[in-house]
C-alpha positions in Angstrom: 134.0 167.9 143.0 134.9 164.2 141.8 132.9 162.6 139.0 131.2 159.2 140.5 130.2 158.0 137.5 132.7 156.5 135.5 132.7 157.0 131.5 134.9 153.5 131.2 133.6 150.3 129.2 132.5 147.7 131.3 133.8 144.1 130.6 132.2 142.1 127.9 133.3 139.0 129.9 132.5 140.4 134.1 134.8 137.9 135.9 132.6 136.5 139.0 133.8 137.6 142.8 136.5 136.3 144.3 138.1 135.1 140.9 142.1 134.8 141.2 144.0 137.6 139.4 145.5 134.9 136.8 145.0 131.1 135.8 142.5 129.1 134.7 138.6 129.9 136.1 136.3 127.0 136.9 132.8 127.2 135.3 131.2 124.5 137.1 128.1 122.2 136.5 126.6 119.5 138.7 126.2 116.6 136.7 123.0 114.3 137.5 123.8 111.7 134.7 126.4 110.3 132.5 129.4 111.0 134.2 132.3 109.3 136.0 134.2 110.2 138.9 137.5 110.4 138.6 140.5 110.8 141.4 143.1 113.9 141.3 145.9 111.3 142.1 144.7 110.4 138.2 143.7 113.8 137.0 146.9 114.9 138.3 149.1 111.9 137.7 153.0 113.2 137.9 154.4 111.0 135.8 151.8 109.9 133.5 151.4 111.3 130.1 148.5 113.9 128.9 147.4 110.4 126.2 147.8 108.0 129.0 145.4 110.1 131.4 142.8 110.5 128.4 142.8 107.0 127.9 142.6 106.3 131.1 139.4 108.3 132.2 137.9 106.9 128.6 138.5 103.3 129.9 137.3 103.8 132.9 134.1 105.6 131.6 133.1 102.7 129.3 130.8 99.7 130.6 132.0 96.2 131.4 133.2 94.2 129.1 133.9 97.2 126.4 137.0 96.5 124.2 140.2 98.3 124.9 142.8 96.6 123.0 145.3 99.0 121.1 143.1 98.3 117.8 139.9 99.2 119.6 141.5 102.5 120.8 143.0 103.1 117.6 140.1 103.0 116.1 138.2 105.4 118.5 141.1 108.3 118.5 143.6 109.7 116.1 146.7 108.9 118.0 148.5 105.7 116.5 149.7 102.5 117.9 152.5 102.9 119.1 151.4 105.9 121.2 148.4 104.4 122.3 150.2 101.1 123.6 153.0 103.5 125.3 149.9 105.1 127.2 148.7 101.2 128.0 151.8 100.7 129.4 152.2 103.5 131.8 148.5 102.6 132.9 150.1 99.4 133.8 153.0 100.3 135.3 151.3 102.8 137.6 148.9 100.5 138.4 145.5 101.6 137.1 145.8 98.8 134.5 146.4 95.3 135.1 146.7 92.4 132.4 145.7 88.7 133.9 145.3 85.4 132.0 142.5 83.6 133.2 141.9 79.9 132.0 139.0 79.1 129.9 138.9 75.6 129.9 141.2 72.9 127.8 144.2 74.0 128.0 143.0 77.6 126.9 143.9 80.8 127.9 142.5 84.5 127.5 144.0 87.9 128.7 141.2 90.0 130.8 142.3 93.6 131.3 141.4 94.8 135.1 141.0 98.9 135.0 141.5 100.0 138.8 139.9 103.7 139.3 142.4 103.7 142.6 145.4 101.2 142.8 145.6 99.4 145.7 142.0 99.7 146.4 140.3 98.0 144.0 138.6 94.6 144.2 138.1 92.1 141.1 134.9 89.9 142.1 132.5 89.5 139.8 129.2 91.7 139.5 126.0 90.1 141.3 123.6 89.1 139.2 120.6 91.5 138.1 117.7 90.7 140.1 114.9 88.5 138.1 112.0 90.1 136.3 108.0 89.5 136.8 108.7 86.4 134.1 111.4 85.2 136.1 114.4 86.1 133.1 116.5 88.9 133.7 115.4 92.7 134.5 115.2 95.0 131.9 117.0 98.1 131.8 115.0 101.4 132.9 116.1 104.9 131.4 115.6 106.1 135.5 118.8 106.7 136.7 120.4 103.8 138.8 120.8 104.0 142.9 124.5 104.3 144.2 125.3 101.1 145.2 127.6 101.5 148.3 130.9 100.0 147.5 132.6 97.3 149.7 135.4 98.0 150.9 138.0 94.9 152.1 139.7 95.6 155.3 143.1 94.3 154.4 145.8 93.4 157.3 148.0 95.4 158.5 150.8 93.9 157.2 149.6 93.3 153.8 148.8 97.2 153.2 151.7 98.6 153.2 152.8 95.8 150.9 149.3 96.8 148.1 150.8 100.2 148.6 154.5 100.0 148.1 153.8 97.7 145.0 152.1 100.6 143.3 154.4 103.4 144.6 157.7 102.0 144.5 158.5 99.6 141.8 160.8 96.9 142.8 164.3 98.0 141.4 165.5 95.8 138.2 168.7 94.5 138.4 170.9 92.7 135.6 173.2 93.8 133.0 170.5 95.6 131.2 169.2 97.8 134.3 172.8 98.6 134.8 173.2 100.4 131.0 170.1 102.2 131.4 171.0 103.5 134.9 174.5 104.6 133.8 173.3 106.5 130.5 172.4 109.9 133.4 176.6 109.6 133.8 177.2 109.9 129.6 174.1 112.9 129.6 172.7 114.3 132.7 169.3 114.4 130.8 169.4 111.3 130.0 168.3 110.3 134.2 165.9 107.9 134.2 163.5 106.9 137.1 162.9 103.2 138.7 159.8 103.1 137.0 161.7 103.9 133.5 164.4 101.5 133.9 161.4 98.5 135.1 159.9 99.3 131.8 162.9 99.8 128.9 165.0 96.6 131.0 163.3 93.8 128.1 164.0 96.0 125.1 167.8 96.1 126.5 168.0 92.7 127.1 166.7 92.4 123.8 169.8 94.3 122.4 172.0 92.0 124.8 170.7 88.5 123.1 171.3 89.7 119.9 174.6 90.0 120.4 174.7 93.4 121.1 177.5 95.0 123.4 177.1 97.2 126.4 179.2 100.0 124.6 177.9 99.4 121.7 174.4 100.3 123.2 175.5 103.3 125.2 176.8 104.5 121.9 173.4 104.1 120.2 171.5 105.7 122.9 173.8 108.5 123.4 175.1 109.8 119.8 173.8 112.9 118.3 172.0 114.0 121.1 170.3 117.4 121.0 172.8 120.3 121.6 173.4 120.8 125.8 170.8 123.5 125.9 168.1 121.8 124.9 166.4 120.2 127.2 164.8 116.1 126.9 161.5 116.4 128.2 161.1 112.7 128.3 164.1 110.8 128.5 162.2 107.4 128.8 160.4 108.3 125.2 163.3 109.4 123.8 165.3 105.8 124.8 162.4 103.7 123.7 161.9 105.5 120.5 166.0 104.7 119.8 165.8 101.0 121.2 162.9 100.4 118.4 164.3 102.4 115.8 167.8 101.1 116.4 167.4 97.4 116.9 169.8 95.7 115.1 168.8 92.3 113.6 170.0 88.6 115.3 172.5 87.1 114.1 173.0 84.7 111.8 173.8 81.1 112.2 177.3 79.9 112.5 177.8 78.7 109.2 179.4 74.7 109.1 183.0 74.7 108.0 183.2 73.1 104.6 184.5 69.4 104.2 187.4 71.0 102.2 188.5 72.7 105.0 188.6 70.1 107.3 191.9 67.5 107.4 191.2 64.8 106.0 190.4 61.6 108.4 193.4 59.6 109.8 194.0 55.7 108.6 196.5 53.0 108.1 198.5 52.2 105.1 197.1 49.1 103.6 200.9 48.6 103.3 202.7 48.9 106.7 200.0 49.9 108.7 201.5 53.6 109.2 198.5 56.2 110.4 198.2 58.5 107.2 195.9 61.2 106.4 193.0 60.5 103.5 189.9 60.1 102.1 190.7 57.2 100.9 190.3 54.5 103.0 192.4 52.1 100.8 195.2 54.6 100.6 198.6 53.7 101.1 201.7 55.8 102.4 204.5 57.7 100.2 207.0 55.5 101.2 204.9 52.1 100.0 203.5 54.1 96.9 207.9 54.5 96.2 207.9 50.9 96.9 205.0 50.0 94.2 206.7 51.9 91.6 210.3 50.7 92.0 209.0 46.6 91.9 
């Protein structure tokens, strides 16, 4: 007769019913306060990095009118600044950060950043005002938790939402000189295929390369030399590129010097003696046959 007890261990760690067999298991909390709601087209951003994600939920977890320059964010993680900006700049490319000068007054300017928790569907007019207190100044804060306030949403044309949509989606192709190089760098290295978004962004530091003299070969050369061995793989293609045009950048020219005035001819004149056009700095010079002359009377 079969045993129906079992002598084996039991799990320290019982898995919960239904668990898959493999991967990652949710442990889930409902949050009633300090949190932020966050979209899986962010969470799960294709093309975004793991820093430009972080920073992005951080950003968009902070209160208006918190800093977020590279310093600020510098100062609140360990990654550097150039990481950091690289992350600001995918935000921006893909839309969920936006960079607008707004005038001040007097011929002054400012640069307001606009963080978007959904591209295309964000609006940018200003908060309402906090209603008035008992004493007629401003409410105070409460520590009860806040209503929702329903958002409002903007029922945009139909022809301009395609457009708000595209814009984020598809960048507009680059064209020019520089977005040519970049393009044909997939034909010296396969790895080296960049996407539209890529070429939109690494175009100025090309064009830097370009005013500073730089040839197109000579830039291909650059970017392509001493690449890893076939078999490894370039995870980032775009990094890699942008890490060689900084690196890399060779420094403008320099002036064209002014030719000395002892390599120029000297000036053209007349001979104070026959009028015959003679080179010299001297403007009282006179010609090789009158100087013969002078001598022999």
């Amino acid at each position: 007769m079969a045993d129906t007890h079992s002598n084996a261990g039991l799990s320290a760690y019982p898995l919960p019913e239904g668990a898959p067999r493999a991967g990652v298991i949710h442990v889930r909390h409902p949050h009633t306060d300090r949190f932020t709601v966050v979209g899986n087209h962010l969470a799960q951003h294709p093309d975004l990095s793991a820093v430009a994600i972080g920073l992005a939920v951080h950003i968009l977890s902070l209160p208006d009118g918190a800093s977020v320059t590279v310093k600020a964010l510098t100062l609140r993680f360990r990654e550097g600044e150039t990481t950091v900006r690289r992350a600001l700049n995918e935000l921006v490319a893909a839309g969920y950060l936006e960079r607008r000068r707004v005038p001040l007054g007097g011929g002054r300017f400012a640069t307001r950043t606009f963080a978007y928790d959904r591209p295309g569907h964000g609006t940018t007019d200003p908060p309402p005002d906090r209603p008035a207190g008992p004493g007629g100044g401003r409410a105070r804060p409460t520590n009860a938790p806040a209503a929702p306030v329903p958002l409002r949403r903007r029922t945009p044309t139909a022809s301009a939402r395609p457009a708000t949509t595209l814009a984020h989606s598809h960048p507009v192709p680059v064209s020019g000189p520089a977005a040519d190089i970049l393009a044909r760098l997939r034909l010296a290295d396969p790895r080296l295929l960049l996407s539209a978004r890529d070429v939109l962004a690494l175009a100025p530091a090309v064009d830097t390369w370009l005013a500073r003299a730089a040839t197109p070969a000579q830039i291909v050369r650059t970017l392509t030399a001493n690449l890893p061995p076939q078999q490894v793989p370039i995870h980032h293609p775009a990094r890699f590129l942008e890490y060689r045009l900084t690196t890399h950048l060779p420094p403008p020219l320099p002036a064209t010097p002014r030719a000395m005035a002892a390599d120029r001819p000297p000036p053209l004149i007349t001979c104070d003696g026959c009028d015959r056009a003679i080179r010299s700095h001297d403007p009282t010079a006179h010609c090789a046959d009158c100087r013969t002359g002078d001598r022999a009377g």
